[in-house]
C-alpha positions in Angstrom: 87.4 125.2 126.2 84.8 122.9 126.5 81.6 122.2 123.8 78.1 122.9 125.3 74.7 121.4 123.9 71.6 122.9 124.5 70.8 120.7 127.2 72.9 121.8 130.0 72.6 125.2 128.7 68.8 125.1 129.7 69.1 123.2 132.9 72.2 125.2 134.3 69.6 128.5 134.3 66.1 126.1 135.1 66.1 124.9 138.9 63.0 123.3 138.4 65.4 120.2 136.0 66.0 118.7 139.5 68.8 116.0 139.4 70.1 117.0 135.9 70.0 121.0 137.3 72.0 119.7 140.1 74.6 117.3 138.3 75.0 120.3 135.6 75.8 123.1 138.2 78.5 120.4 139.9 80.1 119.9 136.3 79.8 123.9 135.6 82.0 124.7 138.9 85.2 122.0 137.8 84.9 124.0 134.4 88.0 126.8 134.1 87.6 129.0 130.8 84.7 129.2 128.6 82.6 127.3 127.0 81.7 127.3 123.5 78.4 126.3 121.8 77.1 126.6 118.5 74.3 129.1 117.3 71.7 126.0 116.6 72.1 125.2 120.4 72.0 128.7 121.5 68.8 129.0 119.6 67.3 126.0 120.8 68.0 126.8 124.2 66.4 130.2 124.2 63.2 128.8 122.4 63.1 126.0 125.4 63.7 128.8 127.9 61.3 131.1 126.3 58.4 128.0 127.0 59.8 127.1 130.3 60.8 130.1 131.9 60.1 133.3 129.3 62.5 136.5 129.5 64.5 136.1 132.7 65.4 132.9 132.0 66.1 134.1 128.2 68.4 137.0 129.8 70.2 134.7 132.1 71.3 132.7 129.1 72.6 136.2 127.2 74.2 137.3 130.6 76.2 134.0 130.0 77.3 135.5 126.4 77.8 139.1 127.8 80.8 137.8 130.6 82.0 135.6 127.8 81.5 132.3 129.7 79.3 131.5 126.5 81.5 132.1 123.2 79.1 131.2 120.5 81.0 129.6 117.4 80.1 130.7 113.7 80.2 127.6 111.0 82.0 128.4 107.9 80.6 126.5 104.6 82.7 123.5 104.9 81.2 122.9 108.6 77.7 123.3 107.1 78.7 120.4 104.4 80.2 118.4 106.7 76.7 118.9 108.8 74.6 117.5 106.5 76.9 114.4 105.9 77.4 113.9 109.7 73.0 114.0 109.5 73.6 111.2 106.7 75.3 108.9 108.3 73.4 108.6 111.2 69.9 109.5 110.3 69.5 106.2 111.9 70.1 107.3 115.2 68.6 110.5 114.5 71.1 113.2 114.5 69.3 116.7 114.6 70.8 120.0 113.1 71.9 121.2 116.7 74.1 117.7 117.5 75.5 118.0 114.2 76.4 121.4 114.3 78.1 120.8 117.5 80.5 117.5 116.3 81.6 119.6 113.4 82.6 122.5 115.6 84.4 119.8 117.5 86.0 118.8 114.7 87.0 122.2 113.5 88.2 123.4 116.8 89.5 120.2 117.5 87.7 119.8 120.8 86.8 116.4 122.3 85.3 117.3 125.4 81.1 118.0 125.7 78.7 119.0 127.8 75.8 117.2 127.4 72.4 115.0 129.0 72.4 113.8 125.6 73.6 110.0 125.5 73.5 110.2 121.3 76.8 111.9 122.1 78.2 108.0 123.1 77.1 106.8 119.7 78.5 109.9 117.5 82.4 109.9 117.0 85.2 112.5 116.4 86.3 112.9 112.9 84.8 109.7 112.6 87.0 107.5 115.0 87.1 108.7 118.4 85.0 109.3 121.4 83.7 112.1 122.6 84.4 112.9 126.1 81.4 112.7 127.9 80.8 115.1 130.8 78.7 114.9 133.4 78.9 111.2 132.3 75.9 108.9 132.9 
């Protein structure tokens, strides 16, 4: 299982992303299971697809729920604490809701793997040590 940000979620289902739409679908195919994102991504994905694309794209993204290749992960209140300090730490960079929500699921699932276009994702660390993998890497 894989993490998914709200990126590649969008530009997987919107052609028009050029490059990144290409690079995304590329990464998509080497994938085998599912992949898991959290609800903050899944809702920022279908507000960006609402703007970009409206419905069909909106349905696309639930078609990827309804075949489970999209498991969408619930936070528990220890994940929502742990949100709010990973925000903390590096409000510097900034971290939004979504990212954050998304390095505590890694944490929790104990996933090191992401698919993102966002480079923040080189800066933030697992459990507060490692690196993230990376993928499609830049």
């Amino acid at each position: 299982m894989i993490l998914v940000d709200t990126g590649p979620l969008i530009v997987l289902i919107d052609r028009g992303q050029g490059e990144s739409h290409i690079r995304c679908v590329e990464a998509y195919q080497q994938f085998t299971g599912s992949l898991m994102t959290t609800w903050s991504c899944f809702t920022e994905a279908m507000y960006f697809l609402a703007e970009l694309q409206g419905w069909n794209a909106q349905r696309i993204l639930w078609q990827f729920v309804d075949r489970q290749a999209l498991l969408l992960h619930d936070a528990d209140w220890q994940e929502c604490q742990r949100m709010r300090e990973l925000m903390e730490k590096y409000q510097n960079v900034p971290m939004d809701l979504a990212d954050a929500s998304l390095v505590a699921a890694a944490e929790t699932l104990k996933l090191k793997r992401i698919f993102t276009l966002d480079s923040d994702f080189y800066i933030y660390r697992y459990q507060d040590k490692a690196f993230f993998e990376v993928i499609p890497s830049t």
